[in-house]
C-alpha positions in Angstrom: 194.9 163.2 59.0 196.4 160.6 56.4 199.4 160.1 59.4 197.5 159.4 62.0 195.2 156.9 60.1 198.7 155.1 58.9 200.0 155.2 62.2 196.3 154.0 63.4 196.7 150.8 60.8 199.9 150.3 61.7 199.2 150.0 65.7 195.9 148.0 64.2 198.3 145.3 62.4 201.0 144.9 65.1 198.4 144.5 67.9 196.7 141.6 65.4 200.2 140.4 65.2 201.3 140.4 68.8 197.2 138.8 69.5 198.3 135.9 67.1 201.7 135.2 68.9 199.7 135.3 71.8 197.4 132.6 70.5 200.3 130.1 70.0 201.2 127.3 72.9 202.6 124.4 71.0 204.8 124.3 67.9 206.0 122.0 65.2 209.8 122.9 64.5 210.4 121.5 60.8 214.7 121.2 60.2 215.4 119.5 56.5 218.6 120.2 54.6 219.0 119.2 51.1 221.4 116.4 50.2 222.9 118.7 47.8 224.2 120.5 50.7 226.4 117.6 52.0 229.5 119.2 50.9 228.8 122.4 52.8 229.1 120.5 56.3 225.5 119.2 56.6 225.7 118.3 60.1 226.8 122.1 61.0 224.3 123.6 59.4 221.8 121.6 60.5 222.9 121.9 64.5 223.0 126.2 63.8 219.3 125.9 62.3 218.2 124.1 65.4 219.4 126.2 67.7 218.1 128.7 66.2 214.9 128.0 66.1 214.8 126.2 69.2 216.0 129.6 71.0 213.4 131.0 69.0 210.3 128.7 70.6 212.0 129.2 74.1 211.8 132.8 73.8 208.0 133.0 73.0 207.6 130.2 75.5 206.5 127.9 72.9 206.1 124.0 73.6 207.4 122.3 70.5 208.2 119.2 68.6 210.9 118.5 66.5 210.7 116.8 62.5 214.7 116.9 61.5 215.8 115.1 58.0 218.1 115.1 55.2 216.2 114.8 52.0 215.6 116.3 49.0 213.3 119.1 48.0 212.1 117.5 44.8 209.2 116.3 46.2 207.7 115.2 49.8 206.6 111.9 48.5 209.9 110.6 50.3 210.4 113.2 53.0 209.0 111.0 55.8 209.2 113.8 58.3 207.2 115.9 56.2 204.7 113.5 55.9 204.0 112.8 59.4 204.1 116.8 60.0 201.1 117.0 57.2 199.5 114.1 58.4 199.3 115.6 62.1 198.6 119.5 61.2 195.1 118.5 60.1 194.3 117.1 63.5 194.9 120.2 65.0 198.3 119.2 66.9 200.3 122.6 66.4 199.3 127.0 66.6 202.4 127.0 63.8 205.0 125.5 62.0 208.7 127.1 62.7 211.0 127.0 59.6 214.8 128.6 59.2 213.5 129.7 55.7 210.2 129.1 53.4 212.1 127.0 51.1 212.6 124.7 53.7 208.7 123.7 53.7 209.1 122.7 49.5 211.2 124.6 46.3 208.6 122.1 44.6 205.7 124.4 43.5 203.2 121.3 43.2 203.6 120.4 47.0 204.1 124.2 48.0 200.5 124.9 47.0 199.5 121.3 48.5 201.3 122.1 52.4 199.9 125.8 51.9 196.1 124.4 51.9 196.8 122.1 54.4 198.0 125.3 56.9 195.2 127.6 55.2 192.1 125.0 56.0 193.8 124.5 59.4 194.5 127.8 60.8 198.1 126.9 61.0 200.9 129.5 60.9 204.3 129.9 59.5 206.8 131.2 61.7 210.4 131.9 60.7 213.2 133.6 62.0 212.6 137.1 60.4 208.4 136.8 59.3 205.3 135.4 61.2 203.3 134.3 58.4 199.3 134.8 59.5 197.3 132.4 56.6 194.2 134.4 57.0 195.5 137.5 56.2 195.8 138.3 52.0 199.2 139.6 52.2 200.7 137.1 53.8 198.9 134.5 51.9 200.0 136.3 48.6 203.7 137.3 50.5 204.0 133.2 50.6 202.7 132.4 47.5 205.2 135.0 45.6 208.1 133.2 48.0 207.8 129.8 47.1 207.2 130.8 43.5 210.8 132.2 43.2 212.1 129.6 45.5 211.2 127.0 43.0 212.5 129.1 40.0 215.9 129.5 41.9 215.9 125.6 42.1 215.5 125.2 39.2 218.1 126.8 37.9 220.4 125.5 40.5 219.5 121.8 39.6 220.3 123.1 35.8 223.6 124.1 37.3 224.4 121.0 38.8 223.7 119.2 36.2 225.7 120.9 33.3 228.3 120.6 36.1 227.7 117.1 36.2 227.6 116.1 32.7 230.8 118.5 31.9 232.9 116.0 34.9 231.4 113.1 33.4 233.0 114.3 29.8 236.4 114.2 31.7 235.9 110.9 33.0 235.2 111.9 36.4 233.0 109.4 38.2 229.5 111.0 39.0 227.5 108.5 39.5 227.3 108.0 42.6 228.8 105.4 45.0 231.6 103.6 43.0 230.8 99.8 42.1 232.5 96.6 43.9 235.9 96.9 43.1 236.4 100.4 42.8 237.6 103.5 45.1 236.7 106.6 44.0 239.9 109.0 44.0 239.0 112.7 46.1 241.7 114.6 43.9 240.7 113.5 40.7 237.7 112.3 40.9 237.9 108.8 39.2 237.9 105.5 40.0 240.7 103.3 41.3 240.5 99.3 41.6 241.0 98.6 45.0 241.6 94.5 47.1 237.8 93.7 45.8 239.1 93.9 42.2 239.6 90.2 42.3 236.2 89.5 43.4 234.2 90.6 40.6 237.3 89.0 38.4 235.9 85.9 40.1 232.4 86.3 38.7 233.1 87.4 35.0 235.8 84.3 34.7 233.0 81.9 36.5 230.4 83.3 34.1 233.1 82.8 30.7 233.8 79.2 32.3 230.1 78.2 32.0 228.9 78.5 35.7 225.1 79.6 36.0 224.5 83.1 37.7 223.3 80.9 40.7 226.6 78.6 41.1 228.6 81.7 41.6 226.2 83.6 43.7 226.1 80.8 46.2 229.7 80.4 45.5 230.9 83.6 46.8 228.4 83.2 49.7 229.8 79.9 50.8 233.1 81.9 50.5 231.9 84.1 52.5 232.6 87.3 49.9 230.7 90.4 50.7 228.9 92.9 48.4 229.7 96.2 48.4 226.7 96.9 51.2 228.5 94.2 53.3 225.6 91.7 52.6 225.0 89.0 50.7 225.3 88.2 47.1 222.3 87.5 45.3 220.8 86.4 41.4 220.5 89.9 40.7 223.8 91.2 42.4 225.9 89.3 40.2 223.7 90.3 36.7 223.9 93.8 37.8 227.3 93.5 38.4 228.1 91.7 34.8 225.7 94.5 33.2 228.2 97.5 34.9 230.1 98.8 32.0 232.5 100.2 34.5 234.6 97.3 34.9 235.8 97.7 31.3 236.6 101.2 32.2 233.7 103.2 30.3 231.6 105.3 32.1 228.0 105.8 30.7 226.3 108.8 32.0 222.7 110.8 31.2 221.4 107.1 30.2 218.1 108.1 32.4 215.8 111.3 33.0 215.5 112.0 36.0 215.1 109.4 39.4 212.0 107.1 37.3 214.6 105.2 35.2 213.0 106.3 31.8 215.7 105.6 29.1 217.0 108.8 26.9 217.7 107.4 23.2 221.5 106.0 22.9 222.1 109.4 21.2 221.9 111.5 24.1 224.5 109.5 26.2 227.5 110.6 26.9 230.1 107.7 26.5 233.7 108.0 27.6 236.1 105.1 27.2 239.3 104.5 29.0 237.9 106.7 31.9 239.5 104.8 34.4 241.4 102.0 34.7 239.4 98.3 33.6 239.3 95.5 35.8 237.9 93.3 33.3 239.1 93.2 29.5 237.0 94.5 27.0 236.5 90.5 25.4 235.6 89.0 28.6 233.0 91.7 29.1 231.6 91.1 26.6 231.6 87.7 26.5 230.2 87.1 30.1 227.4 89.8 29.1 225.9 87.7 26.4 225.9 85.0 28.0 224.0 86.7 30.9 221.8 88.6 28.7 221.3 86.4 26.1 221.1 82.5 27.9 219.7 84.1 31.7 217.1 81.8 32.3 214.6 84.1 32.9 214.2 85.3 36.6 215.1 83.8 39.5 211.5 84.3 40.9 209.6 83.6 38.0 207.0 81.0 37.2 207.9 79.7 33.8 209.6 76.2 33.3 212.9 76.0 32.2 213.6 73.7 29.0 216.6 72.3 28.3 216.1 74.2 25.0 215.4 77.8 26.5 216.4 80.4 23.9 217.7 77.4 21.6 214.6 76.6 19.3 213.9 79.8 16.8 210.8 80.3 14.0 211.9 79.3 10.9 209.9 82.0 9.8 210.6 85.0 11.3 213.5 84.1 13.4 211.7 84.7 17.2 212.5 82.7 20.0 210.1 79.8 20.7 209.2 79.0 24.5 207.2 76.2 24.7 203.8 75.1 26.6 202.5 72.0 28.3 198.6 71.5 27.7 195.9 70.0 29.7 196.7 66.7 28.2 199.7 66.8 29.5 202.1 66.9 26.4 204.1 70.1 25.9 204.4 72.0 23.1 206.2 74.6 21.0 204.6 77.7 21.5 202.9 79.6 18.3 205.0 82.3 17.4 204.2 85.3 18.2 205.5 87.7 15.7 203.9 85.4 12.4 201.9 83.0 13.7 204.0 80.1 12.6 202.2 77.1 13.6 202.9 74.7 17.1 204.5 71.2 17.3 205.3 68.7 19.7 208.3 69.3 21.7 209.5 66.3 22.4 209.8 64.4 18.6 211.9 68.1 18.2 214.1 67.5 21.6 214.5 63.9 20.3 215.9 65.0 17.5 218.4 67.6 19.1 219.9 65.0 21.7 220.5 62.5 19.2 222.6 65.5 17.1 224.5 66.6 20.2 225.1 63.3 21.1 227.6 63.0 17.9 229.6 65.4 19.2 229.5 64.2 22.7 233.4 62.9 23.1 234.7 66.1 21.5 232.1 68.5 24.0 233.7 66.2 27.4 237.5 67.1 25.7 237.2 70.7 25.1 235.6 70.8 29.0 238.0 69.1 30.3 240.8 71.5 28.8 238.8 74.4 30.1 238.8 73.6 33.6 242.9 72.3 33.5 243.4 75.6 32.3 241.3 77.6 34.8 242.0 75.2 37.6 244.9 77.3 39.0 243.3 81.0 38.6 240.4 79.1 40.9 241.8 77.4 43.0 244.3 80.9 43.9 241.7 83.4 44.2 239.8 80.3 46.8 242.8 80.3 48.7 243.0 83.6 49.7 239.5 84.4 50.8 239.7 81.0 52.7 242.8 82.6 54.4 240.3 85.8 54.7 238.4 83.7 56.4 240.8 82.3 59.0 242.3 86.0 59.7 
């Protein structure tokens, strides 16, 4: 009696299974692969998985649409296929959604719950390769929740993997970060960088920046030149800060600086400096040289609203030591700003500036000598390093 009421639920189940596939006319085919599998010939698996499941929707005479990407499963914030899919389920477009595996839909347990109640309210079904997942049904619903629970677990430890893995090549000198600055190859065998025939360009910008040109001479400098980034664009204000900011041209690499993708910084005690990890393209003194005087004398952004004074970073508290910017007021006169650290009370800015040129101005013939000398003995390096993208040019 307790067989034939198994075999009874049994028949009962497989009919409401072969009643649901019967039910489905028109398809959504979901393909994503994980950039972490680029080293596993993406492009392979990813043909296999559609034929697979296309074969799959041909065989059950399905009608189906395709949402293909290469993204990661972190989260489907930036996974614009997913998006659209999610945005479209809702308005009843698809019977299911065809997957090679679960994980395929999220390993993100956040978004796994989020796409689950989208497919739930809709009456939309999972269909992979080896399990028709039926939403209405507790055991599938519980089946699927248990799945993507562990999928996200084994992702977990697998982005742990990776990056111990990571942070272990970094400790060699091994450049994992990913695509190499201007300048620099990155060596397949072992895994570091190597100057390449764009060494000489960003040789060009830190000598410019040591010489005393502003961030935008050289900018529009290498433009006129008609010297490409490492994108093959332009070169912009921020391109060449970046660039002077890169502590890879000295040869140090500088790795678990951030957490994660959002750019928060980890205290300086959790990075992992190496030195001499590849060869420099820029001494150590000129590095550090052109970086203060990026860092320290930029004249604020590019973009930015605030005047420039020929005193910017110049004037300091004699209190406290801060910087003081300066104001213009409704009259019309401008001011030093009050500080802001102690309060230290305003004062015209001109009577001050007045005061500053007609210092500066006793050392005038001695400034015009020593920048003179400068450019004699920089003329050449110049004029070489023009010659030959001018010949770039002509080629």
């Amino acid at each position: 009696m307790e067989v034939r009421k198994r075999v009874s639920t049994c028949n009962l189940e497989l009919t409401h299974v072969l009643r649901t596939y019967e039910n489905i006319k028109h398809v959504a085919v979901y393909l994503r692969l994980s950039r972490d599998e680029e080293n596993r010939g993406i492009e392979e698996m990813l043909a296999s998985h559609k034929h697979t499941l296309t074969e799959l929707c041909k065989h059950n005479k399905w009608s189906f649409e395709t949402f293909e990407e290469i993204a990661s499963s972190k989260t489907i914030e930036k996974r614009n296929k997913m998006v659209e899919l999610l945005e479209r389920i809702p308005q009843n477009h698809f019977d299911a959604v065809v997957v090679m595996d679960i994980d395929r839909l999220s390993r993100n347990e956040f978004d796994s719950s989020d796409i689950k109640r989208i497919l739930f309210t809709s009456g939309t079904s999972i269909v992979t390769p080896s399990k028709f997942y039926n939403l209405s049904k507790d055991e599938d619903n519980l089946l699927l929740g248990i799945q993507s629970l562990v999928a996200a677990q084994e992702y977990k430890q697998i982005l742990k993997r990776m990056q111990q893995g990571k942070l272990y090549a970094s400790k060699q000198g091994q450049w994992m970060n990913g695509i190499p600055p201007l300048g620099y190859d990155k060596n397949p065998k072992t895994k570091k960088l190597e100057p390449n025939d764009k060494a000489d360009d960003v040789k060009f910008i830190y000598n410019s920046i040591v010489e005393g040109k502003t961030v935008s001479d050289v900018y529009h400098q290498l433009n006129e030149m008609g010297v490409k980034t490492r994108t093959n664009g332009k070169f912009f204000y921020n391109s060449i800060v970046r660039i002077v900011n890169n502590e890879a041209y000295k040869g140090t690499i500088i790795s678990n600086r951030t957490i994660g993708r959002h750019d928060a910084i980890r205290p300086k005690e959790e990075w992992i400096v190496v030195e001499n990890a590849h060869p420099a393209i820029i001494d150590e003194a000129i590095w550090e040289k052109a970086n203060t005087i990026v860092n320290t004398y930029s004249f604020s952004a590019p973009k930015s609203k605030n005047k420039i004074y020929p005193t910017t970073m110049l004037i300091f508290c004699g209190n406290c030591g801060k910087p003081q910017g300066c104001n213009v007021a409704p009259t019309g006169k401008t001011y030093i700003k009050i500080c802001v650290v102690c309060k230290n009370r305003t004062f015209q800015y001109n009577p001050v500036l007045k005061i500053i040129k007609g210092e500066i101005v006793k050392y005038r013939q001695d400034v015009l000598a020593s920048i003179v000398g400068v450019e004699e003995s920089n003329i050449d390096n110049d004029t070489d390093y023009k010659r030959k993208q001018l010949e770039t040019q002509i080629r």
